[in-house]
KEBA-361035 format. One record per residue (C-alpha): y negated, z negated, x. Coordinates in steps of 0.1 Angstrom, whole numbers, plus 5000, padded with zeros to 4 digits. Layout:
// residues N
YZX/...
***
This chain:
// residues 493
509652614867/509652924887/513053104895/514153144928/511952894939/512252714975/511652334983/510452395018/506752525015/506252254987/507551975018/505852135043/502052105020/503351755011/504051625048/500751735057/498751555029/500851245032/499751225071/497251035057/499250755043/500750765079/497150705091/496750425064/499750255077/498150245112/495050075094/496849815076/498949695106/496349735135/495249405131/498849245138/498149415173/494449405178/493549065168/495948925190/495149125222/491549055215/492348665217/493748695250/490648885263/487048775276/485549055258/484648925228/485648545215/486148595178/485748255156/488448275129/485948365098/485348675123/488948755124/489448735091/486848965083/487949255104/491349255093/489849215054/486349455056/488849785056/489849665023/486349695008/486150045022/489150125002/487649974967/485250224972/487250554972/487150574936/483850644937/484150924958/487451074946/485351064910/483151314924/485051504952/488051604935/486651844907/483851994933/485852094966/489152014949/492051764967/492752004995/489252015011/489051604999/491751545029/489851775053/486551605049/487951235052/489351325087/486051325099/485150975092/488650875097/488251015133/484650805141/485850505129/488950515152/486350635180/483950325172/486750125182/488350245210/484950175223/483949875205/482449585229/481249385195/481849195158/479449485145/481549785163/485049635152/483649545116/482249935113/485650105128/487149875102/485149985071/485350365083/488950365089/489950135055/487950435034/489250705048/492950595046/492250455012/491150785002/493950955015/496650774998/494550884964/494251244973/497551314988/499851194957/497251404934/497851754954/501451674956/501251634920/500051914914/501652144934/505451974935/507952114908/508751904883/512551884895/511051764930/507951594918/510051224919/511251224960/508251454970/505851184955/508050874974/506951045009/503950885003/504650535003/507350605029/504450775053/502650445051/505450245058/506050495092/502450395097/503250075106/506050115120/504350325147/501850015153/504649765157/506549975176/503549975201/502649625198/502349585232/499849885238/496649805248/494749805213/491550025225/493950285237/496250235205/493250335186/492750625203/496250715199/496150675160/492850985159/495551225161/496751165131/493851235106/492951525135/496451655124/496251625088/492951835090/494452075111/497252115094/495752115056/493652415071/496252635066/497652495035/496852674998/494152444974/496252334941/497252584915/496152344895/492852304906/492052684907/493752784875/490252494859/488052684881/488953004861/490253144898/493453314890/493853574912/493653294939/495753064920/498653304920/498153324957/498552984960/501652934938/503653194955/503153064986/504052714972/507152874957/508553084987/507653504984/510753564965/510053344936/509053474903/506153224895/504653434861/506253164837/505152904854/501552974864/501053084820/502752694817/499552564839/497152754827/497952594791/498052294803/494452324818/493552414786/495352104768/493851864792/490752004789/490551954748/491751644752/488951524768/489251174787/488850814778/485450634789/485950294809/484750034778/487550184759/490550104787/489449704775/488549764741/491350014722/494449794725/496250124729/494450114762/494149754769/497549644767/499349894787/496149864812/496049444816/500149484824/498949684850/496249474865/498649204864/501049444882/498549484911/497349194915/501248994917/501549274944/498849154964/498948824958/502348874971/500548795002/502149175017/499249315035/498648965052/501948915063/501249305076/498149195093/498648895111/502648965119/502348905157/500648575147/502848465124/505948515145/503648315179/502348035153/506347955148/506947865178/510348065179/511948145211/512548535193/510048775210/506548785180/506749205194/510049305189/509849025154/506749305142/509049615150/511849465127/509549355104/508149785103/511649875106/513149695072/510149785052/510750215063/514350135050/513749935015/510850215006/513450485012/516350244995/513850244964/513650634964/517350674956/517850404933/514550384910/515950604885/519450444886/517950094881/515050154862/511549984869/511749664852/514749554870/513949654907/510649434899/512849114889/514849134920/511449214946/509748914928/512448664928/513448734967/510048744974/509448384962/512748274979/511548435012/508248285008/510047925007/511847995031/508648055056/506747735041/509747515046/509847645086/505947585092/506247245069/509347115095/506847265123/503447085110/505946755112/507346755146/505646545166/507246685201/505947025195/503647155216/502547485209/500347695232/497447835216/497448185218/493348205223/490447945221/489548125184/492148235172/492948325137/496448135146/494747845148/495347835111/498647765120/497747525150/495447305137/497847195116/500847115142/499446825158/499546645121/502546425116/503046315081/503545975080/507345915068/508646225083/509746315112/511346675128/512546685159/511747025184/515547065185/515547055145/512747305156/514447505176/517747525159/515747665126/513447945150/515448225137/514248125098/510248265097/511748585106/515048625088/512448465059/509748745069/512649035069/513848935034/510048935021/509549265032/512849415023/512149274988/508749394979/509849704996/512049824968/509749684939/506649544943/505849854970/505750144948/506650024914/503249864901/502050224909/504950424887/504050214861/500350284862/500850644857/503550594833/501950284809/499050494805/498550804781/497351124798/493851104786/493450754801/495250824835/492050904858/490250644846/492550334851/493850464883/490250474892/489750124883/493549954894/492450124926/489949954935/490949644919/494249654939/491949664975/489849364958/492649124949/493949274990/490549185006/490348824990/493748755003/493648895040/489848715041/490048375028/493948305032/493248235075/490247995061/492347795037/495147745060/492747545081/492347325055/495847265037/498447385060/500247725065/503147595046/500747515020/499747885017/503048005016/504047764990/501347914968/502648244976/506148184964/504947924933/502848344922/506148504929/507748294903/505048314877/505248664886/508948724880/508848514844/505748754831/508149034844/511448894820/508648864795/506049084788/506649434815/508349694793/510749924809/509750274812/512750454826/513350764799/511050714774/508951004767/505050894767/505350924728/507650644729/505350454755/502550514731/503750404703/504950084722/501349994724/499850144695/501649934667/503950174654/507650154644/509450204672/511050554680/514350664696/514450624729/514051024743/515151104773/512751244802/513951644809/515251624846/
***
């Protein structure tokens, strides 16, 4: 820790990194918007596997960053990682403000999902490594918060035309580049390249001009050292050392109750979800709250993480998101059985005809009446609201605490690498094949499966996910390793 240092050049470097999660937000929810508007439109008739696939093919660019990042990150170093990933960021929001095709939206898709997958690896890395310890906590939370402002920012503008929304969201990456121009490279990164004259640079501009940084910048330069004796940990060994493998399958898990959540396809198709209800309450101003509540539980969880600890925080998100996720099934199961309700189809091919098709089917002892109907309108979204609030202050950025923390230092790289890229998987195969299914069972069916995974989810939770809060990684080690347990240690502040 360096005295007299200041917080607001190490916010200012992390705003500008975490622009990109801003821009990722805008990728995750632009499909809420676009697909809808593209319904309505003689432009291009979509057939629901279509649909499906250009809200789902970003996700595959995403899995991919890994790759990348593997490469990029020791060669030009985090800093000039953003800069470069502004320019495909930029073309694929170009390809679709002009796009006139399935081939044009499918490549603005896969361009825009790598980019702002890769962003939200690079920019938690440089704030990392350029954050105080004493700050690292809420400077690291802007992240998650930027990609919750993300979509807030496309279901704010809902109503925008979705070519011209795309060309509003290029400023953002054109920012971020801008902007990390005239930021300093990692300390961190320069101290490994044996470039210390320019690494002191860096740190006193990082630490305001009045901060005496010598202590600190000997601290990094040992732990360069450390980590680089330490050597890292090979992928066959995350699943074949149960030091590794335990600690790592909790966190596969982790990711995969997160997306199986159903989160980024409530995110996606928002503006359908709300018109498939058949609720009287606007679908636009449905998506804002929908942005609005999530901005709020992300920065909820910020302040109260380290009161709460992990463990617990993920109890609540999972059980509330299970009781949410009933609530929406019950709506659209009363809606599938209503026999009055007539619900006008928001295209020919629309992905909302998942919801549609199965509308005009009456079980056989049940009938719901449209005033039942209509009485009940306000429950998909108080439902919705609830869902997001809830896996807003767990399920959001938890899953990725605890990847960092289950792991040992040596292992880190490696199985953030891989829960990476397995987290946009798992994300892909439930934003693609979800819209397909509902055809065929129901949309109440699909959000009984959610909530049925929610419960599983919150019972392997009670059961098997440790609690991390203050324990030392010694302690968190030796959980997994086998040996007698130690006294808990508290984390220096």
């Amino acid at each position: 820790m360096s005295e007299g240092s200041s917080l607001l050049p190490q916010l200012i470097a992390t705003l500008g990194a975490t622009l990109g999660a801003f821009a990722l937000g805008n990728v995750i929810a632009w499909p809420a918007t676009a697909i809808y508007q593209i319904g309505d439109e003689d432009k291009m008739e979509l057939t629901t596997e279509q649909e499906s696939q250009v809200v789902a093919i970003s996700m595959i660019g995403s899995a991919v960053v890994p790759i990348v990042a593997a490469f990029s990150f020791p060669a030009i170093g985090k800093k000039w990682t953003l800069i470069a990933l502004s320019v495909p960021f930029i073309g694929g929001w170009v390809v679709l403000v002009f796009a006139n095709s399935y081939g044009m939206l499918l490549a603005g898709r896969i361009l825009t999902g790598f980019s702002g997958g890769a962003f939200v690896l690079a920019a938690p890395a440089y704030t990392a490594e350029i954050a105080e310890a004493k700050y690292r906590g809420a400077l690291g939370a802007l992240m998650q918060l930027m990609v919750c402002f993300g979509i807030l920012f496309i279901n704010v503008n809902c109503s925008t035309n979705w070519q011209l929304l795309s060309g509003l969201c290029i400023a953002f990456p054109a920012l971020l580049a801008v902007w990390m121009f005239f930021m300093p490279r990692s300390p961190v990164f320069l101290v490994s390249k044996g470039n210390m004259e320019e690494a002191r640079k860096s740190l006193q501009f990082l630490r305001g001009k009045n901060a005496k940084i010598d202590g600190e910048l000997a601290m990094i330069e040992e732990d360069v050292k450390q980590s680089k004796s330490m050597g890292t940990v090979g992928p066959m060994q995350l699943f074949t050392n149960p030091q590794y493998l335990k600690p790592m399958g909790i966190s596969l898990v982790l990711m995969s109750l997160q997306q199986l959540s159903g989160i980024n396809y409530v995110l996606s198709y928002s503006t359908l979800i709300f018109k498939s209800s058949g609720s009287d309450i606007d679908s636009c101003l449905s998506a804002m709250m929908v942005g609005a509540i999530q901005v709020g539980g992300t920065f909820l969880t910020t302040l109260i993480i380290e009161k709460f600890g992990r463990k617990v925080l993920l109890v609540i998100s999972d059980f509330f998101i299970c009781v949410s996720m009933v609530g929406v099934a019950v709506f659209f199961k009363m809606y599938e059985d209503c026999a009055e309700c007539k619900f006008e189809a928001i295209s020919t091919n629309s992905t909302s005809d998942a919801f549609n098709s199965s509308a005009t089917t009456m079980a056989a002892s049940v009938f719901v009446s449209e005033a039942t109907i209509n009485n009940f309108g306000w429950l998909p979204l108080v439902s919705l609201l609830v869902f997001v609030f809830s896996f807003s202050i767990g399920f959001g950025p938890i899953p990725w605490v605890m990847n960092v923390e289950l792991m040992p230092p040596e292992a880190r790289g490696i199985a953030a690498s891989v829960c990476t890229s397995f987290n946009w998987i798992i994300s892909y195969i439930v934003a693609k094949f979800i819209p397909t299914l509902g055809e065929s069972i129901h949309a109440s069916s699909c959000y009984f499966i959610f909530a049925a995974i929610a419960l599983v989810g919150t019972v392997f939770i009670i059961l098997v996910v440790p609690e991390t809060k203050g324990k030392s990684e010694d302690d968190i080690r030796n959980l997994f390793s086998g040996k007698p347990s130690q006294d808990v240690k508290k984390v220096p502040a």
